[in-house]
C-alpha positions in Angstrom: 0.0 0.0 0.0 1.3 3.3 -1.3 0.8 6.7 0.8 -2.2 9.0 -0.4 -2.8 12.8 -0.5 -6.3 13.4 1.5 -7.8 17.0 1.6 -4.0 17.9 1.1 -2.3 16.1 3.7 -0.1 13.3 3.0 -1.6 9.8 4.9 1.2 6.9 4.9 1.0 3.6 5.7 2.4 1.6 8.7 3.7 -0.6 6.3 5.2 1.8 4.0 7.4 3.2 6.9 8.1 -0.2 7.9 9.5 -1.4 4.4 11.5 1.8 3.6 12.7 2.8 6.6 13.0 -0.6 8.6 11.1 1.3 11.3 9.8 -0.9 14.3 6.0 -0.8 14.3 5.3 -1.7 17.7 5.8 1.9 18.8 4.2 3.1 16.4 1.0 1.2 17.0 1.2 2.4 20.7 1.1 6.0 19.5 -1.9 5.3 17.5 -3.8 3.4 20.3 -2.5 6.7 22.3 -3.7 8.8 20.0 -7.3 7.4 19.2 -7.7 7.4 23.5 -7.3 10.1 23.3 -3.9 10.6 25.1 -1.6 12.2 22.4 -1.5 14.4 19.5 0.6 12.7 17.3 0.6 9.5 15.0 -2.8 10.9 14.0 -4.5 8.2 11.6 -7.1 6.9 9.4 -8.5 3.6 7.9 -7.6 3.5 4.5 -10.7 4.2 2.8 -9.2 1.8 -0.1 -8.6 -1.2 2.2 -9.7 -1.5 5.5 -6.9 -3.2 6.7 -4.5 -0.7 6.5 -3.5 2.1 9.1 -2.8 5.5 7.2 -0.5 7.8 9.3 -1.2 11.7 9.0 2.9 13.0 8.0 2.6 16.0 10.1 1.7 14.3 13.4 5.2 11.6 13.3 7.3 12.8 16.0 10.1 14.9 14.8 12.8 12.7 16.9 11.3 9.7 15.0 11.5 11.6 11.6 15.3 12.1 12.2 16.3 8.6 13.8 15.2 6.8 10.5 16.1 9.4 8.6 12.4 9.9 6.9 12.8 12.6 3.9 10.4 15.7 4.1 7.0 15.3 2.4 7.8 16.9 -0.4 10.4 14.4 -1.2 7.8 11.8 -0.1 5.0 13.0 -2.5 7.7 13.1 -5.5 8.8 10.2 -5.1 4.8 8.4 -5.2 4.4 10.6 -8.1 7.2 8.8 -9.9 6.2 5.3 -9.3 2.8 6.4 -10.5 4.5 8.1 -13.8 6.9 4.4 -14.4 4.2 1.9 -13.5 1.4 3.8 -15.7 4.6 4.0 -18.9 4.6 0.2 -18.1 1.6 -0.1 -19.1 1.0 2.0 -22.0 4.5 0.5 -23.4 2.9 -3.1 -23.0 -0.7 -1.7 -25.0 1.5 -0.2 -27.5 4.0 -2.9 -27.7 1.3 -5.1 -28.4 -0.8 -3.4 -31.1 3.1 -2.7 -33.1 3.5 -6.8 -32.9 0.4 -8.8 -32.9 -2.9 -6.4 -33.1 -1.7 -5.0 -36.4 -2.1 -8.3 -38.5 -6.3 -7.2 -38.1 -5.2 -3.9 -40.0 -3.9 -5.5 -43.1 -7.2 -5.7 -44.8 -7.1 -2.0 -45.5 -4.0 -2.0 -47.3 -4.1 -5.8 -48.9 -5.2 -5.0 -52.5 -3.4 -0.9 -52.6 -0.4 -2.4 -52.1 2.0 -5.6 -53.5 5.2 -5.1 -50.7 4.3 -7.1 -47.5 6.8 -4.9 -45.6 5.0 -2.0 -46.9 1.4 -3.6 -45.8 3.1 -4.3 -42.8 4.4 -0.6 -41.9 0.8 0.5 -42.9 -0.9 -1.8 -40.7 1.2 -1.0 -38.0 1.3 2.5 -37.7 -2.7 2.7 -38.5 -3.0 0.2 -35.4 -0.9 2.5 -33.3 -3.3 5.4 -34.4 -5.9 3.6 -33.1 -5.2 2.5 -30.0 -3.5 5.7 -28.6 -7.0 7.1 -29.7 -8.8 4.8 -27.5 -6.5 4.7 -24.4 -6.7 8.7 -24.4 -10.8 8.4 -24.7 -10.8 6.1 -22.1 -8.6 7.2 -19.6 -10.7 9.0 -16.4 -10.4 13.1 -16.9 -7.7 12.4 -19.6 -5.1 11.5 -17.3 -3.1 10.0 -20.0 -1.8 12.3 -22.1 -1.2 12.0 -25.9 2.4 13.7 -24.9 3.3 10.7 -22.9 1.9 8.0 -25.7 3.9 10.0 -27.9 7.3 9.3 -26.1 6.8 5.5 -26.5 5.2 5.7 -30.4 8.7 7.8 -30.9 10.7 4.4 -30.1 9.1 1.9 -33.2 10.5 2.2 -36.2 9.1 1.4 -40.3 6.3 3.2 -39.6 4.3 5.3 -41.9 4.0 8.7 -40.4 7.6 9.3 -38.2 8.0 12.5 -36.3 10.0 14.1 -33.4 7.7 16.8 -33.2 4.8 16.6 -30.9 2.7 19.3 -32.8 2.6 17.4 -35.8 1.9 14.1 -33.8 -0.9 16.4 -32.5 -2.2 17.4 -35.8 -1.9 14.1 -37.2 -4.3 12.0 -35.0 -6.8 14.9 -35.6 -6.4 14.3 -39.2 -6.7 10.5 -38.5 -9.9 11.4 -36.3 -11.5 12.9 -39.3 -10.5 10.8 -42.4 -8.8 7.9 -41.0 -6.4 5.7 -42.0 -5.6 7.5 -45.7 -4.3 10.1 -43.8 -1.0 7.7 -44.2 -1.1 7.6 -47.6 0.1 9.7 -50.0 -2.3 12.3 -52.0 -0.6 11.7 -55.2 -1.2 8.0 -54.9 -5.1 8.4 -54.0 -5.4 10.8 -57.2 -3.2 7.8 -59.6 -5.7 5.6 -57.8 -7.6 5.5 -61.8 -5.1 6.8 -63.6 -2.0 5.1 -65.5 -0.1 2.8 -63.7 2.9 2.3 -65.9 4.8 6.4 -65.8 7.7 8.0 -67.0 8.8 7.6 -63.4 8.4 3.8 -62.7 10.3 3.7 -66.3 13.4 5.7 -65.5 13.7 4.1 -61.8 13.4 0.6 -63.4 16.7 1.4 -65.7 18.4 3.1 -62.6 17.8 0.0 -60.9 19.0 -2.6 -63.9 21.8 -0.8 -64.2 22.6 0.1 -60.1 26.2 -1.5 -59.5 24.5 -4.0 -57.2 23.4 -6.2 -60.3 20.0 -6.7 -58.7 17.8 -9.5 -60.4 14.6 -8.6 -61.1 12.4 -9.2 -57.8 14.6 -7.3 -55.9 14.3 -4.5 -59.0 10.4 -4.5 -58.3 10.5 -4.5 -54.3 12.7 -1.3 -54.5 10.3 0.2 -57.5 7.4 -0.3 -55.8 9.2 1.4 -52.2 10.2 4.3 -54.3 7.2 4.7 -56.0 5.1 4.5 -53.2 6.8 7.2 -51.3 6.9 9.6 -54.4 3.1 9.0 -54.6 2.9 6.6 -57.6 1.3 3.5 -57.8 2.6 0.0 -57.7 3.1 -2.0 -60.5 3.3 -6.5 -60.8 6.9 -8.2 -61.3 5.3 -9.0 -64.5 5.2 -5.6 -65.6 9.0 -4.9 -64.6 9.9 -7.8 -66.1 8.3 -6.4 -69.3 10.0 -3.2 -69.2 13.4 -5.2 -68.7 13.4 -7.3 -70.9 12.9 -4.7 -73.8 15.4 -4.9 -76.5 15.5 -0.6 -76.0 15.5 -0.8 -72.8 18.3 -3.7 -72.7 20.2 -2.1 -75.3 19.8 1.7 -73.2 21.2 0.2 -70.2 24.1 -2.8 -71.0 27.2 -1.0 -69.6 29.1 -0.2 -72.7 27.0 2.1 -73.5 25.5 4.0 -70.4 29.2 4.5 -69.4 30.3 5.9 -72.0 27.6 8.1 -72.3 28.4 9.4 -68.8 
């Protein structure tokens, strides 16, 4: 049992001084019978209203001589240090909420994106960061008077990584999830890509990355050609094309004959 702040006085347990400050009780639980006959002003005290069991001490009322022979801090100190076992036990918990959606919850989050995208990494970082979204959302909702604060889910959302949206700025984490509030998960994706949505799949821009990519000095084959594509593309707000497609463009004889060695590096 932890102490408790009650109409601004700090109540600690017998226990409490027992455990941190290897204080013998028995004298203590004299004082109080002393106190509650009647016979003495100090070791004031109260049932804990949260468990019956427990004695609450009022701070103020521990004899000064006591206060120095166990070297007990001030209450101040006292009502700092509850506040930050409250602060690390509730982080705890949020990290274990949010640790959770990021590994395992996400997977329910893939249907959005199965069927925009080919990449499963890319589904994957969707899913995941939409997820996170979502359940920050609903632990600030649901927290009583909004003790959480989105500032302090923000410090843990800060420490995933491959996410869609990635910011160290809390305003834009801010105007983010109101954005996400309104128009939801397509928030994430890029406005470019929405418009292309209809449009041609095949551009100038998916042709000139595939020849950068055939002729990168990496000699990639041709999957690894389309997972880059469809990365880059994504991200410059294009839309994904099939392996059959790049295979397609690579194995034009133009396009083969534009990008054999000999003859991009002499042009260059």
């Amino acid at each position: 049992m932890e102490p408790i702040i009650l109409n601004q006085d700090l109540y600690v347990p017998i226990d409490f001084l027992k455990k941190n400050y290897n204080i013998k009780v028995n004298s203590i639980y004299n004082g109080v019978n002393k106190y509650r006959k009647g016979f003495s002003r100090f070791y004031e005290n109260i049932i804990n209203p949260y468990d019956k069991r427990a004695v609450m001490i009022k701070f103020k009322t521990i004899p000064a001589q006591l206060i120095r022979k166990y070297q007990i801090p001030n209450e101040e100190i006292i009502i700092k240090k509850i506040d930050e076992m409250k602060l690390s036990e509730t982080y705890l918990k949020l990290k274990i909420w949010l640790d959770f959606a990021y590994e395992h919850d996400y997977k329910n989050y893939q249907k959005y994106y199965v069927g925009n995208f080919f990449d499963l990494d890319l589904i994957i970082s969707y899913s995941r960061t939409h997820c996170l979204f979502h359940t920050i959302i609903n632990i600030n909702n649901n927290s009583k008077s909004n003790q959480i604060k989105i500032k302090d889910l923000f410090l843990i959302y800060q420490t995933y990584s491959s996410l869609q949206f990635e910011t160290n700025n809390l305003k834009s984490f801010y105007n983010k999830l109101n954005e996400f509030k309104t128009d939801g998960y397509t928030v994430f994706i890029n406005k470019n890509y929405k418009k292309m949505k209809n449009g041609k799949k095949l551009t100038e821009f998916h042709i000139n990355t595939i020849k950068d990519l055939f002729k990168d000095k990496r000699q990639l084959n041709n999957r690894e050609i389309h997972k880059e594509l469809n990365i880059r593309a994504v991200l410059k707000g294009f839309r994904e094309v099939s392996i059959s497609t790049v295979n397609n463009v690579i194995s034009d004889p133009v396009i083969q004959n534009e990008c054999q060695p000999s003859n991009y590096m002499t042009k260059n």
